[in-house]
N, C-alpha and C positions, 0 to 999 in steps of 0.2 A: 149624160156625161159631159163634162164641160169639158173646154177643147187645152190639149194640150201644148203650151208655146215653146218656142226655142227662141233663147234669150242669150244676148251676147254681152258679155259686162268689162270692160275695158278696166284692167285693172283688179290684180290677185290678190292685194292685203286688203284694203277696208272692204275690197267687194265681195271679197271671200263672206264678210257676214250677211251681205244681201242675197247670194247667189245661197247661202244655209238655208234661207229661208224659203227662197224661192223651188228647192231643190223638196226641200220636204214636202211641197204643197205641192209636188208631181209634174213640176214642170222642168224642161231641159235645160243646161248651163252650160257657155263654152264659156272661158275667161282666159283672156289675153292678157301676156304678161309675160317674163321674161325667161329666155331661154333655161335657165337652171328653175327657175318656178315650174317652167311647161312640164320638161322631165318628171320632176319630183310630181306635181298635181298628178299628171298622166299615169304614173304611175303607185302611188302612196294617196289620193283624192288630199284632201284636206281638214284638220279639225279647227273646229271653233269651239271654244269653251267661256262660256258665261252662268253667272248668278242665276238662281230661280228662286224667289221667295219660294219662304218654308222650307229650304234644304239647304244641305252644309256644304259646306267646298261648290266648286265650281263644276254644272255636267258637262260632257265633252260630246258633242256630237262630230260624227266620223260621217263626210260626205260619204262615201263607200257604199253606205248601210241605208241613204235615202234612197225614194221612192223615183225621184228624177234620177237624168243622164248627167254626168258631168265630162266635159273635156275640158285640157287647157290646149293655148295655141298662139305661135307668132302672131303678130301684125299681119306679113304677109300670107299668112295661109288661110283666112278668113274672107268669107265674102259676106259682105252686108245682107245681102239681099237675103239669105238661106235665112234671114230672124226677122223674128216678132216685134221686137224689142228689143232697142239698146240701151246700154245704160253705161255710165261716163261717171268711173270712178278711179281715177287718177288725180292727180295734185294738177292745178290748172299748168302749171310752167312745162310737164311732162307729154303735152299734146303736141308740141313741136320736134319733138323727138325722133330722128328718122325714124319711119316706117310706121312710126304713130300718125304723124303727121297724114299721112295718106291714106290709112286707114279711117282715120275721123273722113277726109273729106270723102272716101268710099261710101260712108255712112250716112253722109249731106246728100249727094247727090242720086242715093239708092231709096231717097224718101223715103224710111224710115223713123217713124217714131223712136225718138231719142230721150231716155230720162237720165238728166243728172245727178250724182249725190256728191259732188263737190262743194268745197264750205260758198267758194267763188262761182257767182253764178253766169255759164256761159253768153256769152252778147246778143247771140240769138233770143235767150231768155231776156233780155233786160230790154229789149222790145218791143215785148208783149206786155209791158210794165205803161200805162198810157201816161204817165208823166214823166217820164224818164226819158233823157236823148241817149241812145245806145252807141252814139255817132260819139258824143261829148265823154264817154266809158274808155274808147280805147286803149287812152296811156296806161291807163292801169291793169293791163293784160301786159301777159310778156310778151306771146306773139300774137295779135289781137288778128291778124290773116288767116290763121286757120278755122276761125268760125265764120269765113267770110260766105261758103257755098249755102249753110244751113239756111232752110225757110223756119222764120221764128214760131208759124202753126205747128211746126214736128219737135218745137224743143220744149218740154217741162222741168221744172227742178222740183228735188225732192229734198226737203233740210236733213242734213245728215247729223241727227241729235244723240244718235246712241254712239259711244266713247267704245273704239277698240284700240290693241293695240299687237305687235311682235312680239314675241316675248323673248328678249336679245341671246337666251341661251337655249334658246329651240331653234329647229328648224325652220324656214321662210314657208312651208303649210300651214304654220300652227298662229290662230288668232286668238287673243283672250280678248272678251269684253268685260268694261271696265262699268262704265254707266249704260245697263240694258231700255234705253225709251226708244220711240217710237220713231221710225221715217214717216216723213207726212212731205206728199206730194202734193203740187198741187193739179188741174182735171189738164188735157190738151186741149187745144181749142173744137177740134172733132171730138164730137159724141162717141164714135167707134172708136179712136184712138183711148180715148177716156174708161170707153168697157176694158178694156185691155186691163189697165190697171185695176178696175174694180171688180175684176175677176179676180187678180192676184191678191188683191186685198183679202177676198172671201177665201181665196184657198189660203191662206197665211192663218186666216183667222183658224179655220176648220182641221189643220193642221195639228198632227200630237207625235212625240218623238217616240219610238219605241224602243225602249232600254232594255229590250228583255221578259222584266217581271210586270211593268206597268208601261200606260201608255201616257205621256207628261203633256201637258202646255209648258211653250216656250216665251219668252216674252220677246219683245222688239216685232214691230206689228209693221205693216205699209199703212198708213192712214190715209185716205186719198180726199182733198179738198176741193170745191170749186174757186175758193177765191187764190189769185194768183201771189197775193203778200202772205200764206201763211207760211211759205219758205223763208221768207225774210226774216221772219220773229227769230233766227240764229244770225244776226247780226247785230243785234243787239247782246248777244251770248259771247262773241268773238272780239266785238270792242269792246265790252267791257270787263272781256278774260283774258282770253288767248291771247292777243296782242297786247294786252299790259303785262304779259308773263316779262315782255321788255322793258329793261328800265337804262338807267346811266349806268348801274352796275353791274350791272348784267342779268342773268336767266335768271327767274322765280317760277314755282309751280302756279298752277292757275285756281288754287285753293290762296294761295298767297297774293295773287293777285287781288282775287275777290275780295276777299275777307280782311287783309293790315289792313285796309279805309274804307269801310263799308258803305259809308257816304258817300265817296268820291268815285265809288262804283256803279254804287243806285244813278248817283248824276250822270254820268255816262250811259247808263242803260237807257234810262229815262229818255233821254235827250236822242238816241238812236230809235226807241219806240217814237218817238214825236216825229222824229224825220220820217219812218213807214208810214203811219198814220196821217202826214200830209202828201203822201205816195198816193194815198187811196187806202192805205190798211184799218180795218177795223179793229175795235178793241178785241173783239175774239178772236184776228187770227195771231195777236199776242201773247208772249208769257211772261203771266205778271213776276215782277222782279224778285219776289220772295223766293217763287219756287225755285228758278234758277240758282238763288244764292244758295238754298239748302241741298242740290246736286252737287256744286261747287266743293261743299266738306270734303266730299268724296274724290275730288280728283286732284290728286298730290305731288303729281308733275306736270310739268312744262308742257303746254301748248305743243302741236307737231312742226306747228311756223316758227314757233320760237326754237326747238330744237335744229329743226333745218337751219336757223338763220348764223346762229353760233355751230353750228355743224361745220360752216363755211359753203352753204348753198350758196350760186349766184345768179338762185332767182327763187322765190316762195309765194304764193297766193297773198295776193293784195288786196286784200276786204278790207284791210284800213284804210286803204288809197282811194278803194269804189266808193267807200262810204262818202268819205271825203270831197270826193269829184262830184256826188250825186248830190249832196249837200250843196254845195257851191252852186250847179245848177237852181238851186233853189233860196240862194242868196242867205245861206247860214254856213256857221261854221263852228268849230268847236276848238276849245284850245287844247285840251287831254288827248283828243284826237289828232292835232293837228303837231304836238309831242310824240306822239307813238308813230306818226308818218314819218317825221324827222328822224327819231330815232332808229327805224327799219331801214329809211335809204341809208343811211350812216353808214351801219353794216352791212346791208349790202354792196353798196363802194368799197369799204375794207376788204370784202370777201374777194369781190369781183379782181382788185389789183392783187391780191394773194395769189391769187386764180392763176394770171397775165405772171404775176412773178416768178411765181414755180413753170409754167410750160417754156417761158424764156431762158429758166435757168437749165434747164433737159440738155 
C-alpha cells in the first residue's frame, strides 16, 4: 500500500480542482481559504464539474463521496509542519495578505516541500532557473519579501494549464472546468521530494470516480517533469492570450485575443518560446503554437488578470512584467509586450487612485 499524504493547498477556487484530484487518489486535503469558504467547505465539501469526452453535459463530482479527507481552515489554524506537501494556489498579489502572509512564511521556514500552480512563478522558483537573476525579478512581484525565507531546493512550479472557473450564480464551493488539460510539474531538486509527486501522479493516474452505476476516468492528470522550463511553456500561453485580452479599448475574451490577428499572435508566442529556449528550455518542454491556438476556440472570456484588472484590482499577477524583466536580462525585448506592460500599469494607476479616492472620500 502506498503511503497516504496530508496535503495543504493554500487557496479554495482553482485549488479546489487540484485538491479533486488529489482527493480521489486517497490522499488528505486541507485547503485554506476564507472564512465563509471554510464554513461552507467544512460543511457542504465542494463540487467541481468538468467535461469528459464521450459524454454529454458536464460530471459533477462531490468532494463528500471521495476516497481522501477533506477540511478547510484559516490561515491561522494550520501548521505547516502536520503536511506533506504544500501547494500555492492563490493569485500571486494575495500572499501578502494578513495572516497569509505568515502562513507562507510558516511554510518556508517548516522546510516543507512547496508546489506551485500560480500562472506567476514564485522567486524562490525563478532561482532554480540557472540563467535567470531572481535578484533582477523582484519589481515585478507585489511584495517580493514574502518569498524571502523560502530555500529555492523546496520550491517547484507546476503550470496551471487546465481553465476553471466560479460559476457567478453558484455558490463559492462550486468550480466548473472550462478547458480539462493537464498540470505538469516540474521534479524538486531531491529525489524524495520528487517521489512525492510521482506518487501522486500514479495515484491520479490510477484513479476512477464512482458515479454509482460505473466506475469513470477523469481527465486533468499531475504530469511531473524533470526539466525545470516545462512550466514555462504557459508563458508563452499568457503573453500571447491573457494579457492581450487588454487593449486601448478595453477587455476582449482570450479567443478574441488569439484568433482577430492570428499572426500577430503566432509572433508573440514565438518570440516568448525563443526567450525559454535561450533560458535553457528545449523544444519538448514546449507547446507548439497550433495546439494552443486550437484550445483558444474554446475559451470565450477574458483572461482572470484581465477581469481583475477592469474589476478595479490594485494589484494582479505580472507575467507580463516577468517576462519583460527576464528579457531585458538577456538584452531583448519586445514591442507587443512592451504595449501590454504599458497598458496594465495604466490601469493599474487608474485603479489604484480609484482606490485612494473612494477610502478619502469615507
Amino acid at each position: 500500500m502506498s503511503k497516504t499524504y496530508n496535503i495543504l493547498i493554500m487557496g479554495a477556487s482553482y485549488g479546489s480542482l487540484l485538491a479533486t484530484k488529489m482527493l480521489m487518489a486517497g490522499h488528505n486535503v486541507t485547503l485554506v481559504c476564507l472564512p465563509v469558504e471554510v464554513e461552507l467547505i467544512n460543511q457542504e465539501g465542494f463540487r467541481v464539474r468538468m467535461p469528459v469526452k464521450g459524454r454529454e453535459g458536464l460530471v459533477e463530482v462531490d468532494s463528500r463521496k471521495l476516497p481522501g479527507k477533506l477540511s478547510a481552515a484559516a490561515p491561522a489554524d494550520v501548521n505547516p509542519a502536520n503536511f506533506d506537501l504544500v501547494c500555492l494556489a492563490m493569485q500571486e498579489p494575495q500572499y501578502r495578505s494578513p495572516g497569509v502572509r505568515e502562513l507562507l512564511d510558516a511554510v518556508a521556514k517548516a522546510k516543507v516541500p512547496c508546489m506551485s500552480i500560480m500562472n506567476m512563478p514564485p522567486l524562490p522558483y525563478l532561482a532554480r532557473l540557472p540563467s535567470v537573476s531572481a535578484q533582477a525579478c523582484r519589481s515585478s512581484f507585489t511584495d517580493p519579501s514574502v518569498w524571502d525565507s523560502f530555500d529555492p531546493a523546496l520550491m517547484t512550479l507546476c503550470s496551471p494549464d487546465p481553465q476553471a472557473f466560479r460559476p457567478p450564480e453558484e455558490k463559492v464551493n462550486v468550480l466548473q472546468v472550462r478547458l480539462p488539460t493537464n498540470f505538469k510539474a516540474a521534479r524538486f531538486e531531491s529525489d524524495a521530494h520528487t517521489a512525492i509527486l510521482r506518487q501522486l501522479q500514479a495515484d491520479i493516474e490510477a484513479a476512477r470516480l464512482d458515479t454509482g452505476t460505473e466506475k469513470i476516468e477523469l481527465p486533468v492528470k499531475l504530469k511531473v517533469h524533470d526539466s525545470v522550463f516545462v512550466p514555462l511553456a504557459k508563458w508563452c500561453m499568457l503573453l500571447a492570450g491573457n494579457y492581450r485580452c487588454v487593449t486601448p479599448q478595453g477587455i476582449r475574451s482570450i479567443k478574441e485575443a488569439v484568433h482577430s490577428d492570428i499572426e500577430a499572435t503566432r509572433a508573440v508566442y514565438n518570440w516568448v518560446a525563443a526567450l525559454c529556449k535561450i533560458l535553457g528550455a528545449a523544444e519538448a518542454d514546449l507547446v507548439p503554437f497550433e495546439k494552443y491556438a486550437a484550445a483558444a476556440q474554446g475559451l470565450a472570456s477574458p483572461s482572470s488578470a484581465a477581469r481583475a484588472l477592469y474589476a478595479g484590482a490594485a494589484n494582479i499577477e505580472r507575467v507580463d512584467k516577468l517576462v519583460q524583466t527576464i528579457a531585458a536580462q538577456k538584452g531583448l525585448h519586445n514591442p507587443a509586450i512592451d504595449e501590454v506592460v504599458k497598458l496594465v500599469d495604466a490601469q493599474l494607476e487608474l485603479n489604484r487612485k480609484n482606490i485612494a479616492a473612494a477610502v478619502k472620500s469615507k
